[in-house]
N, C-alpha and C positions, 0 to 999 in steps of 0.2 A: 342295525343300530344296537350297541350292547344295553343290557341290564342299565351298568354303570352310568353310560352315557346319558341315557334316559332321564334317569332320576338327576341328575347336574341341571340338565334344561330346565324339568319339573322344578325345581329350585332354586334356577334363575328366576323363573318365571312368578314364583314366590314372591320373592324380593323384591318383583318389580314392580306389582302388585302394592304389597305393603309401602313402599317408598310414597307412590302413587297417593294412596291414603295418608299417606303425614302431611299431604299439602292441605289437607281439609281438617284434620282430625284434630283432637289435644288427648294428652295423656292425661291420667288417675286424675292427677293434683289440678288440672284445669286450668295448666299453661299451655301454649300454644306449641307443637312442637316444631313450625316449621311458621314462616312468614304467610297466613294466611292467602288464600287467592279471590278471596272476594266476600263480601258482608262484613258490615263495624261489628267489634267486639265491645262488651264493655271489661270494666277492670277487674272484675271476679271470673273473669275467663268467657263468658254467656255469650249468649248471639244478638244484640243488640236488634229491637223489633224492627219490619220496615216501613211501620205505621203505630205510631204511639200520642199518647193523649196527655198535654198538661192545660190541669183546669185550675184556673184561678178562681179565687173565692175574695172580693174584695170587702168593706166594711159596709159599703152601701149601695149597689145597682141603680141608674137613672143618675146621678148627678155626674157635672162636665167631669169632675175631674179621671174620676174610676172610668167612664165610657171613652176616653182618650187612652185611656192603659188600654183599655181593652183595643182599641183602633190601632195598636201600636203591636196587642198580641197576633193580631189578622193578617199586619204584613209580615208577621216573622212567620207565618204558618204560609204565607204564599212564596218564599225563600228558602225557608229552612225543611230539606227533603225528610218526606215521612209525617209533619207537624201536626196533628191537630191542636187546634184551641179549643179549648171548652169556660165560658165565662159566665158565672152566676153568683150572685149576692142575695142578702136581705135587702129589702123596700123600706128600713130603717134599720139603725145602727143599732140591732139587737143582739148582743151577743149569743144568745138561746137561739135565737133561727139565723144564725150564721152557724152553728154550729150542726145543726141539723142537715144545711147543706154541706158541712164537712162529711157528714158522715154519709149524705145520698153518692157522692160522688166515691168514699170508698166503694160503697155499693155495688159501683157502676164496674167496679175494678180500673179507673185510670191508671195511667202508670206515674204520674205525678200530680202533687197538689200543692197550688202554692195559695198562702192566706195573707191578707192584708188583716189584724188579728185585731176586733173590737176589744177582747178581753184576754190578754196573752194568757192568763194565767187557766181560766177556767178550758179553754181552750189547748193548754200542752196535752194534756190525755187523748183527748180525740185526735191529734197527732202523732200521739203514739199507737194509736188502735191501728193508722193511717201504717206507719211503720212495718209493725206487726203485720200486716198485711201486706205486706213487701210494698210497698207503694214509697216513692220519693217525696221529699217532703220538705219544704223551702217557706220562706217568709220574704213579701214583697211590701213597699210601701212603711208600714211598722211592723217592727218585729214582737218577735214572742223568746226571747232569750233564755230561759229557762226551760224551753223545750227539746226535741230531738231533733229539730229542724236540721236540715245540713249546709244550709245558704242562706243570710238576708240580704236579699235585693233592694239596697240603700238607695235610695234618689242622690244625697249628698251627706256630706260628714253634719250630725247635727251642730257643733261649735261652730259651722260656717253660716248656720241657717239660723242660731239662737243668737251668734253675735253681731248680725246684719239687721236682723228686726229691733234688737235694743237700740245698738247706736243710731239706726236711722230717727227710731225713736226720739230718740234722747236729742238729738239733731235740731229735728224738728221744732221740742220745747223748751230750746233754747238749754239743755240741761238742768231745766231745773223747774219742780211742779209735781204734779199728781197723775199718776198712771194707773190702767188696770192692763188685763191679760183679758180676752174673752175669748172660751179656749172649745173645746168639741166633747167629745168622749173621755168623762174623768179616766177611766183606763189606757188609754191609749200610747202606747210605749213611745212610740216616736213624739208627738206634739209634747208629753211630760218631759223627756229627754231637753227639750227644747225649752219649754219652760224653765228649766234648773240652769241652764243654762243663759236666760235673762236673765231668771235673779240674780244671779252670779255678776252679771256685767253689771248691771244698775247701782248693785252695793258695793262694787268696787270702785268704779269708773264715773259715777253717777250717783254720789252722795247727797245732792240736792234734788233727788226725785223719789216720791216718797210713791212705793209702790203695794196697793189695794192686795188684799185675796183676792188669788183667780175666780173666776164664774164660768160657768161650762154650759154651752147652748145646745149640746149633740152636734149631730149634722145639721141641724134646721137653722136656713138662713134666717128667718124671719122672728125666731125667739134670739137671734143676736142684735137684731135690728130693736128687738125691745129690751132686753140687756142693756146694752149699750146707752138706748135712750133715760130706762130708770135709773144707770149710774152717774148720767149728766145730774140727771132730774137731782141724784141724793148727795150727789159732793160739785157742787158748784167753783170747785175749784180746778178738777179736771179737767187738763187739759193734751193725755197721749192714752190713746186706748192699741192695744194688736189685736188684730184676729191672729187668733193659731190657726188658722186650717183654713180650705179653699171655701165651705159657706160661710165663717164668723168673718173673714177679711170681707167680702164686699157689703155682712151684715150689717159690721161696727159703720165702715162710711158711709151708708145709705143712712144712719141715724144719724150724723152730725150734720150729712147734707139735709136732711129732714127739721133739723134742728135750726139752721141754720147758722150754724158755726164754722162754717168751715175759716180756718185761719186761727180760729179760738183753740178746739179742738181737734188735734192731729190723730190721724191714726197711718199705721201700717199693718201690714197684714201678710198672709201665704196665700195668694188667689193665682186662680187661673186668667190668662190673660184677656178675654175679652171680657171675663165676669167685672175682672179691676181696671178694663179700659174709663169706661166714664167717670171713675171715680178719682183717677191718676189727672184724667184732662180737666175737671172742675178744681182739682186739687182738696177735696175732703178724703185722698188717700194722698201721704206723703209717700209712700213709695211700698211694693209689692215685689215681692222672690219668689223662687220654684225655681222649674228646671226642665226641660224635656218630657212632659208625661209622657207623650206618645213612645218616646225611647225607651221611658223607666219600664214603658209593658212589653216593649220589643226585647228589652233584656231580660225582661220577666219570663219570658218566653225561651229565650235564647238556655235561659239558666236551668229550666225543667229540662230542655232538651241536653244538655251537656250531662245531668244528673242521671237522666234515663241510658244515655248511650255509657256512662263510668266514667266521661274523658276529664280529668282533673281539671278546677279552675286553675291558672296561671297568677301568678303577680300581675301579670299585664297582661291583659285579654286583648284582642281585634277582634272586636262582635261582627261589627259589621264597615263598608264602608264610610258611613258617618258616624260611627259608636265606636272609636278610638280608644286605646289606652286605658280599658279599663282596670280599676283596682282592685285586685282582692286579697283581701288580707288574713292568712289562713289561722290566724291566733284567734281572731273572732268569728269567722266564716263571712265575712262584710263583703260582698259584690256591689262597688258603691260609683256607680252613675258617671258624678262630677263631681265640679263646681256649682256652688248651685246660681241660678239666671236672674237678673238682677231684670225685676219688668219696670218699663218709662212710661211715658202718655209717648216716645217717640216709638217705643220699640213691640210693646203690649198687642198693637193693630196687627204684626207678623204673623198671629196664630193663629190659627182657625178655632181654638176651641176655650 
């Protein structure tokens, strides 16, 4: 065999070689130079983990509502390949030790963190630390808009949810009378959203119901339940109180049932459904919304893991087979659930939690 020959082969064999390698490899810039042959990528060119962690941080641990998202993050972690969930809150809605577990969990190096955010504002910076540490970083439940977040994970549009508690409201007393708001976390981006959005309806729509300053109970059912009760006690004319949030709605009716008003005084509320089952069936709740929590944490889930692997949200997502059509709307970053669930004394019973 000549010289010549030799070295052709040598250089075939070169070639075939390096060919070989462009099914696996990426050049400089960290595009892909050939159709990958196996492992997700994400969108900055990287290798997408095959075990990665999104931990949710909710406003409060122990009550139904948060522990349904979470039951909702458990099955997207038993589906979705590679998931862990990791779930931890404050034992009250403190925004200082919710923040603290923001920051245990960069610690930990997760690869995403999504926060239900007691105080959006004091809260953006620990997001950003979050950031800064390469970590993903999303907002479920209420958002933190002002932050770096890259996703809020909406239950529902809030005009759908501010404008079904008024008129139900308003319904109820006949249009016309004395109302209050009895609401959660003066901070709380989502329930104030919602609130702006009653007053809205009431002074446009509902010019013969004169509506109180809001009162704010935190999470605690039982300081709404007295709320509720000193605002019978101080305007005897009162007759539609709302819980904002899943403990003030079953707060406010356990006080007019206590009172024994009911028919007098109306309320509605955002409760979970078996919290607002006996209160829908005596009727001292005129009527009760939400939505799917267990889904709202399925997507919650869904949506860390979309952000860790780079794969873009869509206009219209297919989460999963029962999590349809979801919406997201890239001008605001809003991955937004649904419609939101209108609960009955016929329909309330459905749910386990």
């Amino acid at each position: 065999m000549s010289k010549h020959t030799t070295r052709a082969l040598a250089l075939m064999a070169v070639g075939a070689l390096m060919f070989t390698a462009a099914c696996t490899t990426r050049n400089d810039g960290g595009t892909p130079t050939t159709e990958p042959t196996g492992g997700a990528t994400t969108s900055s060119g990287g290798e997408a983990p095959a075990e990665f962690t999104v931990a949710f941080v909710p406003k409060i641990q122990g009550i139904p509502y948060f522990e349904a998202m979470n039951a909702g993050g458990k099955k997207a972690e038993e589906v979705i390949p590679g998931l862990k969930w990791e779930y931890q809150g404050p034992t009250t809605a403190d925004p200082a030790a919710q923040a603290d577990i923001v920051r245990s969990m960069i610690q930990k190096k997760v690869d995403a963190i999504i926060v239900a955010p007691n105080d959006p504002d004091s809260l953006a910076p620990i997001l950003q630390e979050a950031k800064d540490a390469g970590i993903k970083v999303g907002t479920s439940d209420t958002d933190a808009p002002n932050s770096v977040r890259e996703v809020f994970v909406e239950q529902a549009t809030g005009d759908g949810i501010g404008t079904y508690t008024a008129d139900t409201l308003a319904k109820a007393m006949g249009e016309k009378g004395t109302a209050v708001i009895v609401s959660c976390g003066e901070t709380a981006e989502n329930l104030n959203s919602w609130i702006k959005i009653e007053e809205e309806t009431f002074k446009t729509k509902y010019p013969e119901i004169k509506l109180l300053p809001t009162v704010y109970a935190g999470e605690d059912q039982n300081k709404a339940t007295q709320m509720a009760t000193d605002l019978m006690n101080a305007n005897p004319d009162l007759s539609g109180i709302i819980g904002q949030c899943t403990t003030s709605a079953p707060g406010v009716a356990q006080a007019v049932r206590d009172a024994g008003r009911i028919g007098q005084v109306f309320t509605v509320g955002v409760g979970t459904p078996q919290a607002m089952l006996p209160y829908l069936e005596d009727g001292s709740s005129s009527g009760s919304i939400l939505w799917n929590v267990e889904d709202l944490g399925f997507l919650t889930a869904w949506a860390g893991a979309q952000m860790i692997k780079g794969e873009p949200f869509q206009a219209t997502n297919q989460v999963s087979d029962t999590i349809k059509d979801v919406e997201f709307r890239d001008a605001t970053k809003e991955l937004i659930l649904g419609p939101p669930l209108v609960l009955t004394k016929e329909n309330a019973g459905q749910f386990d939690y």
